[in-house]
DRENVOKE-936161 format. One line per field, with one value per residue (C-alpha): residue number from 1; residue in one letter; y negated, z negated, x negated. Coordinates in nm, 3 decimals, m for minus. Layout:
// residues N
resi NUM	...
resn a	...
north Y	...
up Z	...
east X	...
END
This chain:
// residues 402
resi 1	2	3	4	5	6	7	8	9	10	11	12	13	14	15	16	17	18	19	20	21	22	23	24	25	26	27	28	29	30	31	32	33	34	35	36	37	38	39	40	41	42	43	44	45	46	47	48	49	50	51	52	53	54	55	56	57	58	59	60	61	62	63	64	65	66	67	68	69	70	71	72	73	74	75	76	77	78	79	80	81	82	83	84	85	86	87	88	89	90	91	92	93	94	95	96	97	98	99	100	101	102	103	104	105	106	107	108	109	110	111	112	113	114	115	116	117	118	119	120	121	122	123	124	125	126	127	128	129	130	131	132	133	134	135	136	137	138	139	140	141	142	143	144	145	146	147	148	149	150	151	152	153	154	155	156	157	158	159	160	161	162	163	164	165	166	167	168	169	170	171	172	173	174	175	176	177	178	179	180	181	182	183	184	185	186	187	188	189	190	191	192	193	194	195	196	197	198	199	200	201	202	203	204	205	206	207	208	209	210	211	212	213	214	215	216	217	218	219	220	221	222	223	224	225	226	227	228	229	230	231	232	233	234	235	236	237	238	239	240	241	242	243	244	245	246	247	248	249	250	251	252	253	254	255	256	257	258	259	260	261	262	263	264	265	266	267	268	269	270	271	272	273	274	275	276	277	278	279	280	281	282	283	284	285	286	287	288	289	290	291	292	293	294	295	296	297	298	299	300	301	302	303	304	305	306	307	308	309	310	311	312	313	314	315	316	317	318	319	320	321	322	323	324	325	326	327	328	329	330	331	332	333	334	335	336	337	338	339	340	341	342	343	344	345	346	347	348	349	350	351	352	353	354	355	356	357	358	359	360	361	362	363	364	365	366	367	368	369	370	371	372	373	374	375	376	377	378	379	380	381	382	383	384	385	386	387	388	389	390	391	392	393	394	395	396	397	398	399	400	401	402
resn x	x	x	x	x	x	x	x	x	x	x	x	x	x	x	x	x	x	x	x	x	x	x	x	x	x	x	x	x	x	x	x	x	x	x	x	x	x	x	x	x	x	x	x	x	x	x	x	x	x	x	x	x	x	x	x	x	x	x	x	x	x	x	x	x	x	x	x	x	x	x	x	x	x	x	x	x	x	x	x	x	x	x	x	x	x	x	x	x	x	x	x	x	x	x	x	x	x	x	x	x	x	x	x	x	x	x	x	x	x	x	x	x	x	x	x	x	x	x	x	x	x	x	x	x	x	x	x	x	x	x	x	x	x	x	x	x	x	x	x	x	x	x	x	x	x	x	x	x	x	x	x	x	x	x	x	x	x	x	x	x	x	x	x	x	x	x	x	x	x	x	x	x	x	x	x	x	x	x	x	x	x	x	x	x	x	x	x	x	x	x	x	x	x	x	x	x	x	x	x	x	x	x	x	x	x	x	x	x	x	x	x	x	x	x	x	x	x	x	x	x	x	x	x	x	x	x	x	x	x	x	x	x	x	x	x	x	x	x	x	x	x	x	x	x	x	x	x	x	x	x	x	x	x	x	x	x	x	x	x	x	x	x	x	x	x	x	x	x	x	x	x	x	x	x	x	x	x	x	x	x	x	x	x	x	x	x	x	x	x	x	x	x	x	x	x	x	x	x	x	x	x	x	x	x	x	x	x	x	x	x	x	x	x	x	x	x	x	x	x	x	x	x	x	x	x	x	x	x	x	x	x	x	x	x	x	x	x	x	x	x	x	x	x	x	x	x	x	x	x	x	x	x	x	x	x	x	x	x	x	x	x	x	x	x	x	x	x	x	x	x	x	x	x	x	x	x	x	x	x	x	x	x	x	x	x	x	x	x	x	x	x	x	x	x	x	x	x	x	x	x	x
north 3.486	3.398	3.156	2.977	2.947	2.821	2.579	2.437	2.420	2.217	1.950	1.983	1.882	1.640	1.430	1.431	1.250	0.992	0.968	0.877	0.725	0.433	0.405	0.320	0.067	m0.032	m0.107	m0.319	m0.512	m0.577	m0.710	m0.959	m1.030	m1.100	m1.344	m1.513	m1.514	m1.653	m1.919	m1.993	m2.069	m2.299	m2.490	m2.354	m2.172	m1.821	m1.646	m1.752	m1.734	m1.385	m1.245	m1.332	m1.498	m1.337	m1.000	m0.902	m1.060	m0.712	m0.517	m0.795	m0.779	m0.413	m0.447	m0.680	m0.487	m0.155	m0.331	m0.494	m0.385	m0.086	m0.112	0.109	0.012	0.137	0.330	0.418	0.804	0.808	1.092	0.985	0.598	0.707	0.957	0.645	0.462	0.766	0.905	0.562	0.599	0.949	0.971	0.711	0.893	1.222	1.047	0.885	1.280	1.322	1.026	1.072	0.741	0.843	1.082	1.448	1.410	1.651	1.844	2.187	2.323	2.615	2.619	2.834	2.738	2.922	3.116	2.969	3.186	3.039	2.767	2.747	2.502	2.464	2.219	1.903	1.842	1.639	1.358	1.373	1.571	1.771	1.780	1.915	2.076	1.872	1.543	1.246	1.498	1.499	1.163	1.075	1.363	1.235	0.878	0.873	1.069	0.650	0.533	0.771	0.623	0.294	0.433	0.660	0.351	0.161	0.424	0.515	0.186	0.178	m0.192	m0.382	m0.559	m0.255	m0.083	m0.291	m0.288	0.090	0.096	m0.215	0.010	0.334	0.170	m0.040	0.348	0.485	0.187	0.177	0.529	0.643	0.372	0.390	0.799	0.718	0.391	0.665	0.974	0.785	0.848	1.254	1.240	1.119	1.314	1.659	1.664	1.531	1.620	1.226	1.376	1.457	1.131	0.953	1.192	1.095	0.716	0.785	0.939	0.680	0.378	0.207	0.302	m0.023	m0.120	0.177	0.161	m0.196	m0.221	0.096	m0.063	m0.391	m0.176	0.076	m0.214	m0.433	m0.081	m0.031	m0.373	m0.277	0.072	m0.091	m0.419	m0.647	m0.976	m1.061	m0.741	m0.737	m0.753	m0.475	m0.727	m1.080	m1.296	m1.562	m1.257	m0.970	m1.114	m0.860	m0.615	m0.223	m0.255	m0.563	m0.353	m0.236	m0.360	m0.314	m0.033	0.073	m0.231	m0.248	0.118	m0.033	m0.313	m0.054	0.172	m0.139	m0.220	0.187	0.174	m0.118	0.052	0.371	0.168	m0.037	0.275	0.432	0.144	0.170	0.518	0.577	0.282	0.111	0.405	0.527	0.516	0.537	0.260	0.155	0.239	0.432	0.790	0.974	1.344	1.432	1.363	1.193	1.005	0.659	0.727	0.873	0.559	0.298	0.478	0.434	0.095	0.037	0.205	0.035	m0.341	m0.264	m0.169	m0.466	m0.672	m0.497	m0.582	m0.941	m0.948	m0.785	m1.103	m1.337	m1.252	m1.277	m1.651	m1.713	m1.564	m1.621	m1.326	m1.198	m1.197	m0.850	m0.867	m0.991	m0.710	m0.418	m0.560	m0.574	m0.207	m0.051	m0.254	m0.377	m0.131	0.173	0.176	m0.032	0.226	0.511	0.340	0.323	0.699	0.777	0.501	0.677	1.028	0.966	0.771	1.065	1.273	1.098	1.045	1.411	1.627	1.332	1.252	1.505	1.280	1.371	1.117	0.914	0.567	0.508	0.693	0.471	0.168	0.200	0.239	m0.089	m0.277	m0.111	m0.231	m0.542	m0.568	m0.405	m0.623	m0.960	m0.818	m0.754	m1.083	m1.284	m1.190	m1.025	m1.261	m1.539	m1.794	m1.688	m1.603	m1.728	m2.127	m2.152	m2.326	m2.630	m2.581	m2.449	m2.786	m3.004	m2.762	m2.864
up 1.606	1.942	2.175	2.199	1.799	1.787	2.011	1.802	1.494	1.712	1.802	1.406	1.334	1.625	1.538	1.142	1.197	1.477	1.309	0.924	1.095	1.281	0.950	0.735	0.966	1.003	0.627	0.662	0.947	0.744	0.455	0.675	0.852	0.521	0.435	0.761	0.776	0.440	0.538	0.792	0.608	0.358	0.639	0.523	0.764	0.584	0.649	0.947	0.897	0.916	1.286	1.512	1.361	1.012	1.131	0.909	0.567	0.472	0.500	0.378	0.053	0.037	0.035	m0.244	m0.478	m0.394	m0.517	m0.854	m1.202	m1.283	m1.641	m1.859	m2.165	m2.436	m2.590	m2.239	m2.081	m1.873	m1.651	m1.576	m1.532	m1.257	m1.098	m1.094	m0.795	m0.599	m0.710	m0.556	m0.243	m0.161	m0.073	0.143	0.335	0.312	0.427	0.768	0.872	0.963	1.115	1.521	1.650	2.068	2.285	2.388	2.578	2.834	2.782	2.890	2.816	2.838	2.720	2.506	2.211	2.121	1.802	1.786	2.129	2.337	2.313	2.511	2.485	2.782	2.789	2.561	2.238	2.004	1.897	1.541	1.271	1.126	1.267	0.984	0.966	0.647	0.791	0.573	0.267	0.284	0.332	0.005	m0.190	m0.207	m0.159	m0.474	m0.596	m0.592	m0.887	m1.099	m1.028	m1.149	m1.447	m1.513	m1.476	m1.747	m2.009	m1.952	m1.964	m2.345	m2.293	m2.370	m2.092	m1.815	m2.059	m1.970	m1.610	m1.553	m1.779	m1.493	m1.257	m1.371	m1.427	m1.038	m0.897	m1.075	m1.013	m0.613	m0.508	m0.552	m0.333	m0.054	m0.032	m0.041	0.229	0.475	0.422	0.689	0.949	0.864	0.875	1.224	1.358	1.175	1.093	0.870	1.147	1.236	1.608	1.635	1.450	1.774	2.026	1.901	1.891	2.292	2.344	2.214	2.067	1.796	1.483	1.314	1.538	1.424	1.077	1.020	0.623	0.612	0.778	0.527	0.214	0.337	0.369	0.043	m0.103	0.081	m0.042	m0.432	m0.367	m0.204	m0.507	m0.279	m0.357	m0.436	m0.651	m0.779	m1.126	m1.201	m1.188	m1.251	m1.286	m1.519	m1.781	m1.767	m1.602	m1.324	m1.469	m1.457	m1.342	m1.592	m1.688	m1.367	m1.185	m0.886	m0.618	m0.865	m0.882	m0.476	m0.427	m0.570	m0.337	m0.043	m0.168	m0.154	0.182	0.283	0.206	0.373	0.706	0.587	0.532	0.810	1.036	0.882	0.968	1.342	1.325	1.140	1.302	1.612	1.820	1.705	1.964	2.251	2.502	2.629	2.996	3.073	2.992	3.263	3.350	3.275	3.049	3.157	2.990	3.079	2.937	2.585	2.584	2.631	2.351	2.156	2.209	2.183	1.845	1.771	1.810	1.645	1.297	1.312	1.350	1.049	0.845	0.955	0.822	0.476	0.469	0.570	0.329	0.035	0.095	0.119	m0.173	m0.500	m0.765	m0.947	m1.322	m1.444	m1.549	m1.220	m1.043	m1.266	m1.207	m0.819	m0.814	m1.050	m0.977	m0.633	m0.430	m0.559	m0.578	m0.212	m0.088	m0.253	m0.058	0.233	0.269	0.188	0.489	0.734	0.654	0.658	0.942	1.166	1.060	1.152	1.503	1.545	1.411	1.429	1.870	1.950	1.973	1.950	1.872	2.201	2.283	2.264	1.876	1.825	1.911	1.709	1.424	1.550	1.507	1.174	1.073	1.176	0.947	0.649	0.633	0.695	0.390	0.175	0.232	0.339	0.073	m0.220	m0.215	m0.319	m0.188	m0.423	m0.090	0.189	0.065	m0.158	m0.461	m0.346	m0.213	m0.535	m0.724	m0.481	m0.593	m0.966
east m0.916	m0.766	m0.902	m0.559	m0.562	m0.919	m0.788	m0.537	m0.757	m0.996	m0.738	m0.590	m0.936	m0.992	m0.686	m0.757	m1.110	m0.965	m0.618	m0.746	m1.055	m0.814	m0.624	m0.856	m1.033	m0.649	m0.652	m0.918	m0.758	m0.414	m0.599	m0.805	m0.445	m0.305	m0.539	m0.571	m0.148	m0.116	m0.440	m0.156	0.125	m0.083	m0.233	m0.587	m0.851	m0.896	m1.160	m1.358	m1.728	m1.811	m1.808	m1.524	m1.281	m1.388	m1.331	m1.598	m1.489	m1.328	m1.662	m1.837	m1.599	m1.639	m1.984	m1.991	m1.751	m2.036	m2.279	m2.060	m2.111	m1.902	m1.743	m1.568	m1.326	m1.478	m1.146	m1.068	m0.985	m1.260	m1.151	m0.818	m0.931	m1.152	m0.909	m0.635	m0.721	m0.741	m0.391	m0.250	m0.419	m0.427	m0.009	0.001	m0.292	m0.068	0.217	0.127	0.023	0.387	0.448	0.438	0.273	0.318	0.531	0.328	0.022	m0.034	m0.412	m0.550	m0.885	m1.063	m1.434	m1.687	m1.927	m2.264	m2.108	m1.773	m1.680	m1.379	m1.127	m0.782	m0.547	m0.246	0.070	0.144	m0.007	0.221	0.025	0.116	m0.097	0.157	0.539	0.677	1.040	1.105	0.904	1.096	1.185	0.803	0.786	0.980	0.810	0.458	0.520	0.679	0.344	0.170	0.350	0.145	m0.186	m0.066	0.120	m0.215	m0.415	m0.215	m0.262	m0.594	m0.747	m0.599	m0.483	m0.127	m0.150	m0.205	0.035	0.270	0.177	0.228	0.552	0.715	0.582	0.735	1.045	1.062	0.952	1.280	1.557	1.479	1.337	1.749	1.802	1.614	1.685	2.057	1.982	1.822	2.020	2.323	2.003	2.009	2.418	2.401	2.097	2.158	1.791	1.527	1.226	1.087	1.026	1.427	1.514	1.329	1.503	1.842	1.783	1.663	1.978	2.169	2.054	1.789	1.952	1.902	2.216	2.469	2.248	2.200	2.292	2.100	1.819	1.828	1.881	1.581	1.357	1.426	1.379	1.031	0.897	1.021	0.831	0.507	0.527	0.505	0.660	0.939	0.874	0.571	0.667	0.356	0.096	0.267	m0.058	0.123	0.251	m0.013	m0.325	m0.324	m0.113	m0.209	m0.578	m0.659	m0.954	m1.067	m1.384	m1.608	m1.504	m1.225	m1.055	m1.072	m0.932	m0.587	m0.563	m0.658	m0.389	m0.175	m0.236	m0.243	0.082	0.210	0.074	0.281	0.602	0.604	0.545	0.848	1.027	0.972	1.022	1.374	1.505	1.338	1.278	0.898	0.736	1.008	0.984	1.361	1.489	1.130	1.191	0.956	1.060	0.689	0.461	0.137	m0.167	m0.013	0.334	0.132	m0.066	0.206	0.400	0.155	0.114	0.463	0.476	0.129	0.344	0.673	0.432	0.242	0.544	0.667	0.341	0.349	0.721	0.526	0.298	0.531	0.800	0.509	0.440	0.836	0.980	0.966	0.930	1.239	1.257	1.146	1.583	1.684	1.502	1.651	2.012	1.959	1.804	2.098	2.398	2.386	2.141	2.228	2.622	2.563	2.333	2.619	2.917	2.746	2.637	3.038	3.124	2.873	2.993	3.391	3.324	3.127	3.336	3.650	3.479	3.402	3.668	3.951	3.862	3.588	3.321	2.949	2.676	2.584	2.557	2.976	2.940	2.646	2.856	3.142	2.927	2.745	3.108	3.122	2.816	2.835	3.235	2.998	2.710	3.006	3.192	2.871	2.676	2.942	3.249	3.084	2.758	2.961	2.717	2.466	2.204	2.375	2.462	2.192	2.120	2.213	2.537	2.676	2.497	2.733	3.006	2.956
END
């Protein structure tokens, strides 16, 4: 093996163990957030008693689940009720591999190891795990995989209620998974490309896509919250109709491992957010002609700040909304978001290809602008026409109508 492929392993390995190391403790970190948000928004305190500012409460809690009684449903598959929780968790793990969270960093090295022999590395190292060729096909594959630890979980624990859970579940997955492909495939009709590293080089060459993309942005991100259950969606565990819904019978670590996969998830959606349509981790009007170790680390905080805004928007919209009917929820999925999301693709493509065949245009920040105008006559005519006032005005306006 050559020195300059030992190399590479060595940073493959190196940026697993940080990478997956950071998101997990990240995990932790959004569920004390949620907690101390939604302490916020009740005018309670939250968690504040262990360490600083109750940093601690999440190991604290993990602790205490360790150290919990595991049970086991008596008429319960034991294999696959064990494997459950880690069938949610493990794609949203997979998934965040592809994301790129910072722009190349620039690193050489040249070194030897008693046995291992020499390692070379010269030029930029993209700080991603794997930049895949077919990043958000990827993306869509496996996250799709996490409905089938919650529909597992339901059957296996051999109990009406989780039943019922995993069935909601199953059926949620299917009604808005068509949706948000069709909500994100206007972003690989204007880029040419479904590599998340290109997708941020074409929003630097032109602009943000959630301005020529802006109903794609909204129906990409009501579809996100349906996929994650996260209210107003989470019809899988409704509290008031199936206790907890699909992991009713689940206790101790087990239980945890679904609300980690929960919050895993979150993490994963919100960075795909920033990514497909904030810029990753681009920073406007500082482009440098070189890479350096500043410019890597202030992309990375950049990127690092548009995701948690996303995840606060996550929490915040869960102590605003109130959950759909299970009814409501399929209606909305089948036959608003997905003839919506269907229209719009159609919209995108006539309209790139009117600007590119019709006045030999190519994408840019004047293409990117006309679609803005576009967007902005789409999202009037969809929320402002075809709503009706049933978001918009309210409730109340339509009683004073009566």
């Amino acid at each position: 093996m050559s020195p300059e492929t030992k190399g590479l392993i060595l940073l493959a390995v190196i940026k697993i163990l940080m990478v997956f190391t950071v998101y997990n403790v990240g995990v932790m970190m959004v569920i004390w957030a949620e907690r101390r948000v939604s302490a916020f928004k009740q005018y309670r305190l939250g968690p504040n008693r262990v360490w600083i500012f109750g940093l601690g409460q999440s190991v604290a809690d993990g602790v205490k689940n360790i150290m919990k009684e595991e049970t086991f449903p008596a008429q319960a598959d034991r294999l696959i009720f064990l494997l459950a929780p880690l069938v949610s968790f493990v794609p949203a793990l997979l998934v965040f591999a592809v994301i790129p969270y910072a722009a190349p960093l620039p690193l050489e090295f040249d070194f030897a190891l008693p046995v291992l022999g020499q390692f070379t590395h010269t030029g930029t190292m993209p700080v991603v795990i794997a930049d895949l060729p077919v990043g958000f096909l990827f993306v869509l594959a496996v996250s799709s995989l996490g409905v089938y630890g919650i529909v597992l979980a339901g059957w296996a624990s051999n109990s009406k209620y989780s039943f019922l859970g995993g069935l909601r579940a199953s059926a949620q997955m299917v009604s808005y998974e068509v949706a948000l492909g069709f909500s994100i495939t206007s972003v690989f009709v204007l880029v040419g490309n479904v590599k998340l590293s290109d997708i941020i080089v074409a929003q630097q060459q032109s602009l943000p896509f959630v301005l020529p993309l802006t109903l794609g942005f909204i129906l990409f991100f009501v579809s996100a919250l349906a996929e994650n259950n996260r209210l107003p969606f989470d019809l899988p565990e409704t509290e008031s109709e199936l206790i907890t819904g699909y992991h009713t019978e689940y206790s101790s670590m087990k239980f945890s491992m679904f609300f980690i996969a929960e919050y895993a998830h979150i993490i994963t959606g919100a960075s795909l957010l920033a990514t497909l349509f904030f810029g990753g981790w681009d920073i406007p009007f500082w482009r440098p002609d070189q890479p350096s170790l500043l410019y890597t680390l202030a992309t990375l905080m950049s990127f690092s700040v548009k995701t948690l805004f996303f995840i606060y928007v996550y929490i915040w919209i869960r102590w605003t909304l109130p959950r759909f009917r299970f009814d409501q929820l399929m209606q909305l999925g089948w036959k608003f978001m997905l003839p919506l999301a269907l229209m719009y693709v159609l919209v995108i493509a006539g309209t790139a290809l009117i600007l590119e065949q019709g006045f030999g245009m190519t994408f840019g920040p004047a293409y990117a602008w006309i679609l803005f105008a576009l967007n902005l006559v789409l999202v009037f005519v969809v929320f402002g026409i075809l709503d009706r006032g049933r978001v918009l005005q309210g409730a109340q306006h339509r009683r004073m109508e009566v």
